[in-house]
N, C-alpha and C positions, 0 to 999 in steps of 0.2 A: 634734238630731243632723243633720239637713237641712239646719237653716243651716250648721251649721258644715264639714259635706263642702261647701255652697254656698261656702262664704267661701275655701275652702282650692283648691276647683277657678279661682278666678277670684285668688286672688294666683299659682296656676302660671301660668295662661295670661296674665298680666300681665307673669309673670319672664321666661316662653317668648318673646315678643312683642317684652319689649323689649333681650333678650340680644341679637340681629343687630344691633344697631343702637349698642348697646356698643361689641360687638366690630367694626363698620366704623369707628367715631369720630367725631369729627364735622366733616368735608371736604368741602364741596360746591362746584362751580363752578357760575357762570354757561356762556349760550352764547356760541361764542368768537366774534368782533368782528374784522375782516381787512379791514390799509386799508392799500394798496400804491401805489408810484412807480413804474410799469414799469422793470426794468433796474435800479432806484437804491436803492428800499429798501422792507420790508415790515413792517408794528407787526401782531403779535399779542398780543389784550388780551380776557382773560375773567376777569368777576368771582370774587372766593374769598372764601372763609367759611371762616375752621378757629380752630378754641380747640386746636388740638397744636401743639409742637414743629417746624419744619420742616426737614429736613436737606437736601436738595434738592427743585427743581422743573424741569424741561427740558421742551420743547414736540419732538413728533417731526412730522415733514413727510414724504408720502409723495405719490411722484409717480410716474406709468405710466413703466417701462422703468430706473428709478435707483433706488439704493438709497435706503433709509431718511434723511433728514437728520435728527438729533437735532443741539438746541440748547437751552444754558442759557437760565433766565431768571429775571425777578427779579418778587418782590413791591412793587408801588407803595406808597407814601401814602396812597391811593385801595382799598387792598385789591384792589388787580388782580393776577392773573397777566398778567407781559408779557413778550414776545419782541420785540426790533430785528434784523431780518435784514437785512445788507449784501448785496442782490444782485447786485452785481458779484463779489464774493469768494463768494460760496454759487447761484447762478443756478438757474431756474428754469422747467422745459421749455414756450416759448413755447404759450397756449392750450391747454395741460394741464389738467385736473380734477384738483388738489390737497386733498389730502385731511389733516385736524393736529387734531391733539389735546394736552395738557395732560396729565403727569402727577408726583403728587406723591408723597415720602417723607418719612416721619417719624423723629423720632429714636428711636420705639422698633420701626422697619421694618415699620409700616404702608404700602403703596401705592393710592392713589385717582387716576383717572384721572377727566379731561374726556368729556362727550360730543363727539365726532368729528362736522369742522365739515367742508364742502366749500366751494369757490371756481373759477373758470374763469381761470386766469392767462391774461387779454384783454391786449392790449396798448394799456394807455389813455392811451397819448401822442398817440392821434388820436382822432376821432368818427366812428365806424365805420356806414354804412348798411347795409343790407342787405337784398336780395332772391333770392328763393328758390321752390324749384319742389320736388315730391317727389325729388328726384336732387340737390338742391345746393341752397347756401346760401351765397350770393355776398357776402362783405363789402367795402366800398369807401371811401376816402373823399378829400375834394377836389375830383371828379367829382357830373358827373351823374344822373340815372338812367338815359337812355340809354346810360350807359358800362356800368352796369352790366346793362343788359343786354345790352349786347356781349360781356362776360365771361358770362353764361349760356351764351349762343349759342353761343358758343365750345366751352364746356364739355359741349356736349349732343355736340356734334358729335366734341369730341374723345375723351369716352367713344367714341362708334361706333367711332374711327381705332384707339383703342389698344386694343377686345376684335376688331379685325380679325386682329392677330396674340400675341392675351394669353387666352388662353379661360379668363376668369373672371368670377364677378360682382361688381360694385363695393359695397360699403357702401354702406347710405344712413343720412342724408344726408351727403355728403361738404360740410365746409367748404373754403371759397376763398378770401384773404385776398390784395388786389390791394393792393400798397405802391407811394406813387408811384415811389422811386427804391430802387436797388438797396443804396445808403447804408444808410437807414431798415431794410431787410430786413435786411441783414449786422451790423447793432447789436442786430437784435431776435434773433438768432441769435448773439450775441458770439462773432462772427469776428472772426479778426486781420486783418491785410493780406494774406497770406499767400494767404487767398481771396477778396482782394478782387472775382474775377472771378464769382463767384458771382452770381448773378441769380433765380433759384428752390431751391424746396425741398420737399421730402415731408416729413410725419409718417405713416405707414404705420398705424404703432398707436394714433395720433391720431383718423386718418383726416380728415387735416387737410393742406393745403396751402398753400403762402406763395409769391409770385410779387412781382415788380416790373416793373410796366410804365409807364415814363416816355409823360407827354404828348406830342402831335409826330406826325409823318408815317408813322412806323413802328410808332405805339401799335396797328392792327391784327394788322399780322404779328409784332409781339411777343407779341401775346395767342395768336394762332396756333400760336406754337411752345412757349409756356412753358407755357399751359394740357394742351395734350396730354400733353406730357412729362413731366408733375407725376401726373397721372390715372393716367398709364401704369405708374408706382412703385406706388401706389394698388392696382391692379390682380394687379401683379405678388406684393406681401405678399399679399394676398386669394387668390389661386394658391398660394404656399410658406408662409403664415401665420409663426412663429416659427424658419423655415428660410430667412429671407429672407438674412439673414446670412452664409452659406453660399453664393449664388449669387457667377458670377466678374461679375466690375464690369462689364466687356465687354456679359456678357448682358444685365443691369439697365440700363445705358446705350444700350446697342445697340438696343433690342427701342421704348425710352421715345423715344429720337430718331427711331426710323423710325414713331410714332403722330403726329410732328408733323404739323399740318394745310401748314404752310408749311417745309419744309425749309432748313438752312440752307446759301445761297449759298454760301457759304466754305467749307463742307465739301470739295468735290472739289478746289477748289486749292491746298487744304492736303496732300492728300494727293498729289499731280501733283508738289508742291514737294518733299514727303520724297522720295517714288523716284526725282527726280533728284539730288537730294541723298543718299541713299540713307541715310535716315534715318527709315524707317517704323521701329515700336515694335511686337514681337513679341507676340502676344497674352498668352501665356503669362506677358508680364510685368505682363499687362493683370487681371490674375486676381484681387490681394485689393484692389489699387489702383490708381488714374492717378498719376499724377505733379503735382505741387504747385503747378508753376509754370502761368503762363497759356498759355504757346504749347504744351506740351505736354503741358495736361492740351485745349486744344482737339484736337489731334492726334490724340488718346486717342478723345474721343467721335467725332469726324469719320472715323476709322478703324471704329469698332466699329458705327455706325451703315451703313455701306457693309458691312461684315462680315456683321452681320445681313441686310442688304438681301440677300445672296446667298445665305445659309443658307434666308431664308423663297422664294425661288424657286429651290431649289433639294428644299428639303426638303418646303415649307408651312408652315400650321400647325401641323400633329400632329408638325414634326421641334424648331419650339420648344417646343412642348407638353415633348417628350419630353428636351428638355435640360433645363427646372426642375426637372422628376422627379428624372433621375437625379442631380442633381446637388441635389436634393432628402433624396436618400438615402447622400449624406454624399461620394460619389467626389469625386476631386480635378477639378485642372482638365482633366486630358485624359483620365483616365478617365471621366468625363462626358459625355465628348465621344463617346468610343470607343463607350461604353456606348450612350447615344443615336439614332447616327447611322452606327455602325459605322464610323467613319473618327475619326481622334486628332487633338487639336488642330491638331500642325503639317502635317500633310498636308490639312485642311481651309483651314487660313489660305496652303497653298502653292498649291492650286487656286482662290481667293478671288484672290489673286495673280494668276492665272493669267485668270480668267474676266472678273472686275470689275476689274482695273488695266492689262490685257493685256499684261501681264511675260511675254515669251516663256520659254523652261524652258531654254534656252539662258543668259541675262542672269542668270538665278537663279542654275545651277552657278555662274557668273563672281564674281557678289556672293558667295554663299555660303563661296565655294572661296580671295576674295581672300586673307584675314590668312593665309590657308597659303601663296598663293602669294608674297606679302611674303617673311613668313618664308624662306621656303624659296629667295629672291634675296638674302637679308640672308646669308646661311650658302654661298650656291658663290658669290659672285660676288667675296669678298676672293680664296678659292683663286685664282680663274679669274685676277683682276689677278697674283696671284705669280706664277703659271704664265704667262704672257705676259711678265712682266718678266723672267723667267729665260731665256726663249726669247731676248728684245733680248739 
């Protein structure tokens, strides 16, 4: 009787045991294998094992701040799962932690998934050196190592410049990604022409940074002014976190150009050239974006950079503090303003006018008041010629 209660308790737990394993079927991958052309193209390739039916297989791609990428793919010769990704038609956010997995259907609507594979989308069209300190992680290449510790240097310094007017802490370690020319960076960024004028770059939620500083006479004061102003972005997400988006372009602009260590020369005669011209750019309009082209997206920073200059000595820090906040907490653009500093956009960019361009308040009514007075010459002055010709 023993044996047989023995015999009967070990064919259940032999049924019990091997029922999961039925019912999964029999689907197994390999780990997945990830071997890319920066920019050109990516092969994902992990082994498969199945005795089922297959109705479909598709690899999904997930990357910080974009949606899901799902793409077909096919079983080799070789028994692989593979994916060919065209990355120029599908791209792929430069120095991201991408994350993909495999998963497959059967034709009687079983689903088995891959184990989830990670990779660093590096840009391996150069050989990248790199040195680093607890605060950064300087990448370089074609240079020396003295270059690249000119790029530290930089960067320690311009952290100081840009928590002078950013009261926040930086991540660490922040990566720095020095391109020799601005070419190289706007390829790795698939820009069109459009911005060709591009020269640097944040990743915020990367916490990652991309700059181009050409070799030559100016590779210091280039490092001077792009390294800051990259940090300063840096800083700014780290302050608003996922309400970075939210801030007016002005601020982000304004706040990252006045942390440069080396300001730029051109700023003020750019601005000297619009109010004679009388072609300064309103901030308001300055709010979700600059403008596209080159001379007037410089105009744009060169402007907002002088703008802040006079906010922070006029208000401090705690009056930029207090404009992320509020405008942190969703108000517009001149609500934000209001809210902050108790004065509304344009009466802060009319005394900006006023302090920092020395536009007397006289020259303003005049500009201001011009298309009315146009107008308002375009409308008496036919009367006034009939009424004279009547009199002849």
């Amino acid at each position: 009787m023993r044996k047989i209660l023995l015999c009967c308790w070990i064919a259940l737990f032999l049924f019990t045991t091997a029922s999961p394993a039925s019912a999964q079927g029999t689907v197994t991958f390999g780990e997945i294998q990830t071997n890319y052309n920066f920019g050109d193209q990516a092969v994902f390739q992990a082994d498969l094992n199945t005795s089922e039916s297959v109705q479909e297989i598709v690899l999904f791609l997930e990357q910080p701040g974009e949606d899901t990428l799902v793409r077909p793919a096919v079983i080799t010769q070789n028994s692989q799962a593979e994916t060919v990704l065209d990355l120029k038609e599908y791209p792929l956010r430069p120095f991201a932690q991408i994350t993909c997995y495999f998963r497959l259907k059967t034709l009687d609507g079983q689903s088995f998934e891959s184990n989830r594979a990670t990779f660093h989308y590096t840009d391996n069209r150069f050989n990248w050196d790199l040195l680093e300190d607890e605060d950064f992680q300087v990448y370089w290449y074609g240079r020396g190592i003295t270059f690249g510790q000119s790029v530290l240097n930089v960067a320690r310094a311009g952290l100081e410049s840009a928590q002078r007017y950013i009261n926040a802490p930086m991540p660490q370690p922040l990566q720095i990604y020095v391109y020799d020319n601005a070419a190289d960076l706007q390829s790795a960024l698939s820009l069109g022409l459009q911005n060709a004028w591009v020269a640097g770059h944040a990743s915020p939620d990367l916490n990652t940074v991309l700059v181009s500083i050409p070799s030559g006479p100016q590779q210091q004061l280039e490092l001077e002014r792009q390294i800051p102003h990259e940090i300063a972005h840096i800083l700014q997400y780290s302050l608003v976190g996922d309400k970075y988006a939210q801030m007016p372009v002005w601020l982000l602009e304004g706040t990252a150009s006045l942390a440069e260590l080396y300001p730029n020369p051109d700023y003020p005669r750019a601005i000297v050239d619009a109010v004679e011209s009388g072609s300064l750019l309103a901030f308001d309009s300055l709010c979700i974006t600059f403008p596209r082209d080159a001379s007037g997206a410089f105009l744009a920073y060169a402007q907002s950079e002088s703008f802040i200059r006079f906010l922070y000595r006029t208000y401090g820090t705690s009056g930029l503090s207090g404009l992320f906040e509020a405008y942190s907490d969703g108000l517009g653009c001149e609500e934000g303003a209001h809210a902050a500093l108790n004065t509304g956009l344009d009466e802060l960019e009319y005394r900006w006018q006023q302090s920092a361009l020395g536009i007397n308040s006289e020259w303003l009514v005049v500009r201001n008041l011009s298309p009315y007075l146009l107008l308002l010459a375009v409308l008496l002055v036919p009367p006034l010629a009939v009424g004279l010709t009547k009199r002849k």
